[in-house]
BALOBA-1460 file (C-alpha; in Angstrom, 3 decimals):
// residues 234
<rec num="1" residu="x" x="-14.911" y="117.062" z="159.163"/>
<rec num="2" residu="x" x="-11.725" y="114.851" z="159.760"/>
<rec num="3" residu="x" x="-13.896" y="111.893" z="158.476"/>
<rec num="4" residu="x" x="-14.411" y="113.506" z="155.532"/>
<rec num="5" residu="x" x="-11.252" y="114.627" z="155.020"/>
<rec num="6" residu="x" x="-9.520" y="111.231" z="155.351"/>
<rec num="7" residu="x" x="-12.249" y="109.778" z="153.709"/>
<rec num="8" residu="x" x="-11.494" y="111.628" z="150.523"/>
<rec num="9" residu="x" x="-7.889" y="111.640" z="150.723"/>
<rec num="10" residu="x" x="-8.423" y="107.270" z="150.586"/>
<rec num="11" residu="x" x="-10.548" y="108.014" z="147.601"/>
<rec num="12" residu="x" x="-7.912" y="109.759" z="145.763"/>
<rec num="13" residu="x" x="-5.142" y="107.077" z="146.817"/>
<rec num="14" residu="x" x="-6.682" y="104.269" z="145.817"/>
<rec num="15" residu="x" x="-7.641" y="105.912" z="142.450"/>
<rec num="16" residu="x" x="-4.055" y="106.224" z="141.879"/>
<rec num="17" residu="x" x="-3.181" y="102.470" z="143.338"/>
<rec num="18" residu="x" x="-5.673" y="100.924" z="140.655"/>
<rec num="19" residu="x" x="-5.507" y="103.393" z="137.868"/>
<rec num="20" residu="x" x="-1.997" y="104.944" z="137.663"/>
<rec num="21" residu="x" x="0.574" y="102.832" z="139.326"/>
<rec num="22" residu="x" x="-0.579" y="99.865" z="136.908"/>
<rec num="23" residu="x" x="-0.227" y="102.590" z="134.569"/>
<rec num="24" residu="x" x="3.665" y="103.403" z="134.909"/>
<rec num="25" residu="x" x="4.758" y="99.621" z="135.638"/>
<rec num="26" residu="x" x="3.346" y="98.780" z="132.367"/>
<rec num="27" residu="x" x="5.061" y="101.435" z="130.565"/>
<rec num="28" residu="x" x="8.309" y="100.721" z="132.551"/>
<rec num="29" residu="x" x="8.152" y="96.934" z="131.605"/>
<rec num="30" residu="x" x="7.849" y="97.955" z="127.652"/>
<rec num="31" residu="x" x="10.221" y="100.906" z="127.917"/>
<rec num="32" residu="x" x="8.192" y="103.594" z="127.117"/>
<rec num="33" residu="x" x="8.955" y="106.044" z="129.611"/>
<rec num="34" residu="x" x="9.492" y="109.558" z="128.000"/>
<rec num="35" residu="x" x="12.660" y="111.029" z="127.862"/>
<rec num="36" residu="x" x="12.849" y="114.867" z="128.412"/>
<rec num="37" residu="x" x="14.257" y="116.607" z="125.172"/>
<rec num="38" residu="x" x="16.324" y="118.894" z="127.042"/>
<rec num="39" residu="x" x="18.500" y="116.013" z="127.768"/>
<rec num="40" residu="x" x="19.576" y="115.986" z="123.894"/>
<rec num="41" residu="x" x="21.929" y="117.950" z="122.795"/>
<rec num="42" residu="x" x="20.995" y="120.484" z="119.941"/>
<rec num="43" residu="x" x="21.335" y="118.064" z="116.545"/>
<rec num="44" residu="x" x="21.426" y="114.550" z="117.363"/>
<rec num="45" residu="x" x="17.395" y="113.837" z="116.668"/>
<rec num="46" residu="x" x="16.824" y="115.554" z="113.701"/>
<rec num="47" residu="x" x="18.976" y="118.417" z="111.425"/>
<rec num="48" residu="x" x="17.343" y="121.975" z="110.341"/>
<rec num="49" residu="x" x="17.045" y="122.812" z="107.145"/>
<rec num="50" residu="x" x="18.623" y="126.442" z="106.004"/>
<rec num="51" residu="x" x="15.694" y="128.591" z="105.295"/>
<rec num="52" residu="x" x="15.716" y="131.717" z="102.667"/>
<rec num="53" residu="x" x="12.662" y="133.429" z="102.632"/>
<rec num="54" residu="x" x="10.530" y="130.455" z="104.275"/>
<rec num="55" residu="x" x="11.769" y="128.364" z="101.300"/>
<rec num="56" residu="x" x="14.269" y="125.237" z="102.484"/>
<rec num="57" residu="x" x="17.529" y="126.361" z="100.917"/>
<rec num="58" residu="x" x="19.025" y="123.843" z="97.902"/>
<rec num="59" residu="x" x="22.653" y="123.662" z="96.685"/>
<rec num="60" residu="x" x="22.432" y="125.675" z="93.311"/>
<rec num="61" residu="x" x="23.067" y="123.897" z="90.205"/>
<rec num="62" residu="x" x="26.882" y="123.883" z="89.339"/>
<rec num="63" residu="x" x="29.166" y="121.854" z="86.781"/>
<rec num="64" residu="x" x="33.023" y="121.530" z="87.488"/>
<rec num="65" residu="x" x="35.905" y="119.657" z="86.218"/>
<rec num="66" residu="x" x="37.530" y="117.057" z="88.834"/>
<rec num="67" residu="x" x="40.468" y="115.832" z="89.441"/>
<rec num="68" residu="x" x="40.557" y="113.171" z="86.647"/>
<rec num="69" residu="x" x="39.310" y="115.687" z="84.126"/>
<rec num="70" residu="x" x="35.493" y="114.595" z="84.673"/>
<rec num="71" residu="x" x="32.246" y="116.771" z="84.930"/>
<rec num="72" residu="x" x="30.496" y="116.499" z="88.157"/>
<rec num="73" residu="x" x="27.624" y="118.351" z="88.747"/>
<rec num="74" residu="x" x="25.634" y="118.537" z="91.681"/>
<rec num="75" residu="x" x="22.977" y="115.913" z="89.990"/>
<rec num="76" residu="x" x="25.831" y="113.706" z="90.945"/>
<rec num="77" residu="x" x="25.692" y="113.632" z="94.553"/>
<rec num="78" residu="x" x="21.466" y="113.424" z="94.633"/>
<rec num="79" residu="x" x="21.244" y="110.217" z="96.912"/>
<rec num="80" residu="x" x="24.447" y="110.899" z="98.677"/>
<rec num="81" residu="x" x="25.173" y="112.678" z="101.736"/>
<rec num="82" residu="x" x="27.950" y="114.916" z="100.998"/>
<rec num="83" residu="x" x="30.118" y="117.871" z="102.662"/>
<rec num="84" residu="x" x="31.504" y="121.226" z="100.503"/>
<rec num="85" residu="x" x="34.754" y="123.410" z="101.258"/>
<rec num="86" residu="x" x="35.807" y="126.339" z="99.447"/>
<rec num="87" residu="x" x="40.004" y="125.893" z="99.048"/>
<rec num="88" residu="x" x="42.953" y="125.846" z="96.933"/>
<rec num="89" residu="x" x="46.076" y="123.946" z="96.535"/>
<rec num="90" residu="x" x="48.594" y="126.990" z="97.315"/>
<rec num="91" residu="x" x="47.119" y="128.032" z="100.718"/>
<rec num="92" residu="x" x="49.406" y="128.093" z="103.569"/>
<rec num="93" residu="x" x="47.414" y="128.699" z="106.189"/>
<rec num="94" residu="x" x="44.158" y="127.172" z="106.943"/>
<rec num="95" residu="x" x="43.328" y="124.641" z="103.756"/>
<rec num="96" residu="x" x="45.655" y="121.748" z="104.791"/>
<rec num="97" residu="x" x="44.110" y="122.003" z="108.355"/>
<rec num="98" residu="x" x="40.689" y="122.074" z="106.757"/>
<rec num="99" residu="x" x="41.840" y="118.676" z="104.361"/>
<rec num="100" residu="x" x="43.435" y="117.159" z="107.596"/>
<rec num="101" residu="x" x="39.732" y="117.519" z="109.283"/>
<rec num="102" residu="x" x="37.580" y="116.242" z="105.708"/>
<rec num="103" residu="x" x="39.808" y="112.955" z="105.380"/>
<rec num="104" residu="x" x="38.685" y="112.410" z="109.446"/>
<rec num="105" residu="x" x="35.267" y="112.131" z="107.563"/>
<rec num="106" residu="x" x="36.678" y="110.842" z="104.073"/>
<rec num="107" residu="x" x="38.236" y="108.111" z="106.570"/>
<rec num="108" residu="x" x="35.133" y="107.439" z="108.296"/>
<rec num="109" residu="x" x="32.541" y="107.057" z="105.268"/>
<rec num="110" residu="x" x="34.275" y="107.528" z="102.260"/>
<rec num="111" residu="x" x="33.986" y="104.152" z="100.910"/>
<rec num="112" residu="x" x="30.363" y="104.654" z="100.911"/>
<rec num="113" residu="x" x="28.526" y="105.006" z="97.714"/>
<rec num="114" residu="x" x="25.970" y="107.312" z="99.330"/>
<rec num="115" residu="x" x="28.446" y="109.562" z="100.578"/>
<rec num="116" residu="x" x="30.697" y="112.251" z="98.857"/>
<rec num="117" residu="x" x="32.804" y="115.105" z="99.517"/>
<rec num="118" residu="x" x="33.365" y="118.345" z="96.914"/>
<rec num="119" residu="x" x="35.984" y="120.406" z="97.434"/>
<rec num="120" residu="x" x="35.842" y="123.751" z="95.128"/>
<rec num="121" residu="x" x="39.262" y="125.499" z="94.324"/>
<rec num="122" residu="x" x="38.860" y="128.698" z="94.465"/>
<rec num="123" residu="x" x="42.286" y="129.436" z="92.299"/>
<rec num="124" residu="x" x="40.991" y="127.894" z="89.624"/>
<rec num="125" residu="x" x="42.981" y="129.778" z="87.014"/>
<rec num="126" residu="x" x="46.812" y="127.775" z="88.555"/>
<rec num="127" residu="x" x="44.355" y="124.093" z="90.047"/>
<rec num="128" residu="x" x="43.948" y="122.450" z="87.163"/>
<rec num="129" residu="x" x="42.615" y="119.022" z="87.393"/>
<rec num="130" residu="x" x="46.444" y="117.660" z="87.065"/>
<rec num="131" residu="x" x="47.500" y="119.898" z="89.412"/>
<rec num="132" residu="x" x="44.377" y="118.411" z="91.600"/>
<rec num="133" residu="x" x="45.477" y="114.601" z="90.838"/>
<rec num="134" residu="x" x="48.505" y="115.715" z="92.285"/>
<rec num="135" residu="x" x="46.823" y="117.071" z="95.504"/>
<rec num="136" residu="x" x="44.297" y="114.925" z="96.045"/>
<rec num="137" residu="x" x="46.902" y="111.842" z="96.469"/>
<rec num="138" residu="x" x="47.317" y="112.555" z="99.745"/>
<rec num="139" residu="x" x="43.834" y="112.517" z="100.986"/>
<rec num="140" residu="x" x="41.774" y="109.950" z="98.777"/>
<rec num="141" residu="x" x="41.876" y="106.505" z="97.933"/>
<rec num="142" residu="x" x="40.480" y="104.269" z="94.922"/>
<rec num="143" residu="x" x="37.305" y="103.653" z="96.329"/>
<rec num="144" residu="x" x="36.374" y="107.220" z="97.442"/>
<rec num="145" residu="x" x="33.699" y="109.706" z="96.540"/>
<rec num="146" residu="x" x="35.797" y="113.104" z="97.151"/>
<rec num="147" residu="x" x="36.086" y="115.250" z="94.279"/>
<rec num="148" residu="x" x="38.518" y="118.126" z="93.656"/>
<rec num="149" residu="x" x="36.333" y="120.572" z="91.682"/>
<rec num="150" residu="x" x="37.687" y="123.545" z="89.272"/>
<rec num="151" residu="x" x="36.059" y="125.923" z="86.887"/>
<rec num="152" residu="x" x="35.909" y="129.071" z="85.910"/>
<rec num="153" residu="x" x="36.762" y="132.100" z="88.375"/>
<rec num="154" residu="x" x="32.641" y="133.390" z="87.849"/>
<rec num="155" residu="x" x="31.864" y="130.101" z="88.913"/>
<rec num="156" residu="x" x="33.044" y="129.137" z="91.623"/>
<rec num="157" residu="x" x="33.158" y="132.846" z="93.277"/>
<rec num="158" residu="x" x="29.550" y="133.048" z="92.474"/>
<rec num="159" residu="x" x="29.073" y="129.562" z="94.096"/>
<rec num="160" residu="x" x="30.597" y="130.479" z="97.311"/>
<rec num="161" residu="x" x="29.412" y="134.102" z="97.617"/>
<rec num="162" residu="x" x="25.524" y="133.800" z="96.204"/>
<rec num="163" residu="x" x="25.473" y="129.988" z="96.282"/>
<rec num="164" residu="x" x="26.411" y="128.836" z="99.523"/>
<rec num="165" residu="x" x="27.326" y="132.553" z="101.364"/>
<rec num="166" residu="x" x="30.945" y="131.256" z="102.757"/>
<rec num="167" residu="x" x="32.895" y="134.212" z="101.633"/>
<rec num="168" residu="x" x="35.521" y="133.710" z="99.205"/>
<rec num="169" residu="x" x="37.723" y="136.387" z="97.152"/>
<rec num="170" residu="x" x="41.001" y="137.111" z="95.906"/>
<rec num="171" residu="x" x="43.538" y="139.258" z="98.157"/>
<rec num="172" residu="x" x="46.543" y="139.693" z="97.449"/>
<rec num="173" residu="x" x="47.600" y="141.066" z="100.883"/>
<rec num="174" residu="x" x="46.986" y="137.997" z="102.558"/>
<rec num="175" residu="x" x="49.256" y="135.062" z="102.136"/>
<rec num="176" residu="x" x="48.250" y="133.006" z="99.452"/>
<rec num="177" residu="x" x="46.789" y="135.408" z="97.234"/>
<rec num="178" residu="x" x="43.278" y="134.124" z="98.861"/>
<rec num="179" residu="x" x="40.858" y="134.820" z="101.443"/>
<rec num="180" residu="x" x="38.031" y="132.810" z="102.489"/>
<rec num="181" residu="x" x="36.406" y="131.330" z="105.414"/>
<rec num="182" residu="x" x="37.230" y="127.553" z="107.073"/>
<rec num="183" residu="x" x="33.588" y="126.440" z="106.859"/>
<rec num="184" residu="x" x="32.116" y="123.049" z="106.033"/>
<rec num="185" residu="x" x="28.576" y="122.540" z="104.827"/>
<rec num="186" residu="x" x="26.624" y="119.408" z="104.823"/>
<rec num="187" residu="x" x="23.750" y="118.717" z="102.214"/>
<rec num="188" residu="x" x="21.553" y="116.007" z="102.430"/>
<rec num="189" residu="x" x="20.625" y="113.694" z="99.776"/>
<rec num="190" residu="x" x="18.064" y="115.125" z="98.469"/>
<rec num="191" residu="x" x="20.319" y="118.585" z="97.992"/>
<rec num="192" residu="x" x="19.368" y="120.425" z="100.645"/>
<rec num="193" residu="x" x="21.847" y="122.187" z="103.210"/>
<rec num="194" residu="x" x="21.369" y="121.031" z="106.625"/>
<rec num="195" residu="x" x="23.075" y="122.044" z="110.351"/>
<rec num="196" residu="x" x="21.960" y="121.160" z="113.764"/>
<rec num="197" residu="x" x="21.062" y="124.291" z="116.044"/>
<rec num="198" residu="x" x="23.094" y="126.115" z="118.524"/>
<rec num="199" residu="x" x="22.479" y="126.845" z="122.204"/>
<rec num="200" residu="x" x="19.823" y="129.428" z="121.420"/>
<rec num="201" residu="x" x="17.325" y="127.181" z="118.801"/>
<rec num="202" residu="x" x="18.994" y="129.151" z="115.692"/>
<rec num="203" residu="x" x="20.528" y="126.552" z="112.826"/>
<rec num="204" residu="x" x="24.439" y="126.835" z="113.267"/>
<rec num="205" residu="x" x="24.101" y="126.569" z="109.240"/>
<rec num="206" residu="x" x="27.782" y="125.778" z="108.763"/>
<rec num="207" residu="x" x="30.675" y="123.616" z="110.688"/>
<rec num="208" residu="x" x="34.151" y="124.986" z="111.424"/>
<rec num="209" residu="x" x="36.757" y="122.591" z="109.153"/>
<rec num="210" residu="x" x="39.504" y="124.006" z="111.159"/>
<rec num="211" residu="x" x="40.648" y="122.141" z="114.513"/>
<rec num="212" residu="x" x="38.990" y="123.455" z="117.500"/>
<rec num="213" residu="x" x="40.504" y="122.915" z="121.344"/>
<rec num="214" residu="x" x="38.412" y="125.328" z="123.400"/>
<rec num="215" residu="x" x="34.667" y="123.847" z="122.399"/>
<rec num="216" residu="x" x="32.779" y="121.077" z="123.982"/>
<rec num="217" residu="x" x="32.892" y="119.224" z="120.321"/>
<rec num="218" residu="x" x="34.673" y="120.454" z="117.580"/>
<rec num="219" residu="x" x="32.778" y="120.815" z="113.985"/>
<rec num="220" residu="x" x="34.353" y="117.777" z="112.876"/>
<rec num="221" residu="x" x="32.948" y="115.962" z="115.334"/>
<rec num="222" residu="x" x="29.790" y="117.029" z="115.595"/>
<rec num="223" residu="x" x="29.864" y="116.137" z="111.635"/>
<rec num="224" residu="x" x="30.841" y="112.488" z="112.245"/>
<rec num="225" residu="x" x="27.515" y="112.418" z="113.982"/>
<rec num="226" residu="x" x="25.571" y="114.814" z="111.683"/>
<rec num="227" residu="x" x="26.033" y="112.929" z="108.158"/>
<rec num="228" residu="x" x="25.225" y="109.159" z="110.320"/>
<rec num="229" residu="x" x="22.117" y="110.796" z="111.449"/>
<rec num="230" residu="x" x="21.423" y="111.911" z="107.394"/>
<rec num="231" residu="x" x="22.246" y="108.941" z="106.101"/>
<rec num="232" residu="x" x="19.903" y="107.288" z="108.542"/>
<rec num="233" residu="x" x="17.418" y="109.403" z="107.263"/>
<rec num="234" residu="x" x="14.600" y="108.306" z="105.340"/>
């Protein structure tokens, strides 16, 4: 019995000698070894897309007036990479911290033409687009693609509330006259919103634009890497 025993366990040894081991050296020496997915960190191999109903969610169609008095509509940013906020020119509380963050990303790919930034007042009735020309000199430069957007009140509350569901309304109890959430979105270039996912496989679906000390990486950050990895994208 011990014969056969050892005589089996050589059989299965030198099956793996010739077959395997040549096997793994070969993959080694090319670099193809596989590397487990739970390694990467929720975002940084490929973004989710938002989905309503089953159906990939788009931006909406919208038309504004910008800063220098010029229609943009969102046919202008098909191609680009871009990022949306929801803010207006008044606030004093979270807007300038929000700007502060979208120049970090204005700063790192604003000079690229497939990359933009829209920025939606929503005080439209007191940000005119001089009173945006004004604003906007202290965040963009000749060469970038960030436009301060204004319309009509319908709008741009519809566009916030239906269109991208980052709340937005007027309250005059609150300083400012405004309330409305910090969020960033990011839409790809073909229109559609994309996030990374969180900790539990769900899409995050928006990124904080407001600075962040307590979290492993901040939205901002994890935004510097989300629109390289879209504009990578094929």
């Amino acid at each position: 019995m011990k014969k056969t025993s050892y005589f089996g366990l050589f059989v299965v040894v030198f099956i793996f000698a010739v077959i395997v081991v040549p096997k793994i050296f070969n993959r080694l020496k090319k670099g193809a070894t596989v590397e487990s997915s739970r390694s990467v960190k929720p975002g940084f191999k490929a973004l989710d897309f938002i989905k309503i109903n089953g159906n990939s969610k788009k931006v909406p169609d919208f038309l504004f007036l910008n800063q220098d008095s010029l229609y943009i509509s969102n046919e202008d940013y098909l191609g680009k990479v871009y990022v949306i906020e929801f803010f207006f020119s008044r606030c004093p509380s979270i807007c300038p911290i929000m700007n502060k963050n979208m120049k970090i990303l204005n700063d790192a790919y604003g000079a690229r033409e497939d990359f933009g930034i829209a920025s939606f007042t929503i005080d439209p009735d007191y940000d005119t687009p001089s009173i945006l020309k004004k604003y906007a000199e202290g965040y963009v430069g000749q060469n970038d693609y960030w436009n301060f957007l204004t319309g009509s009140k319908t709008s741009v509350y519809d566009l916030a509330n239906k269109g991208f569901n980052i709340f937005a309304e007027i309250n005059l109890a609150v300083a400012g006259g405004f309330e409305h959430q910090g969020y960033f979105a990011l839409i790809d270039k073909n229109g559609f919103i994309r996030s990374r996912e969180d900790s539990h496989g769900n899409p995050i679906v928006y990124y904080s634009g407001l600075d962040q000390e307590d979290v492993e990486e901040s939205g901002v950050d994890m935004l510097l890497t989300d629109i390289k990895l879209l504009l990578n994208e094929n």
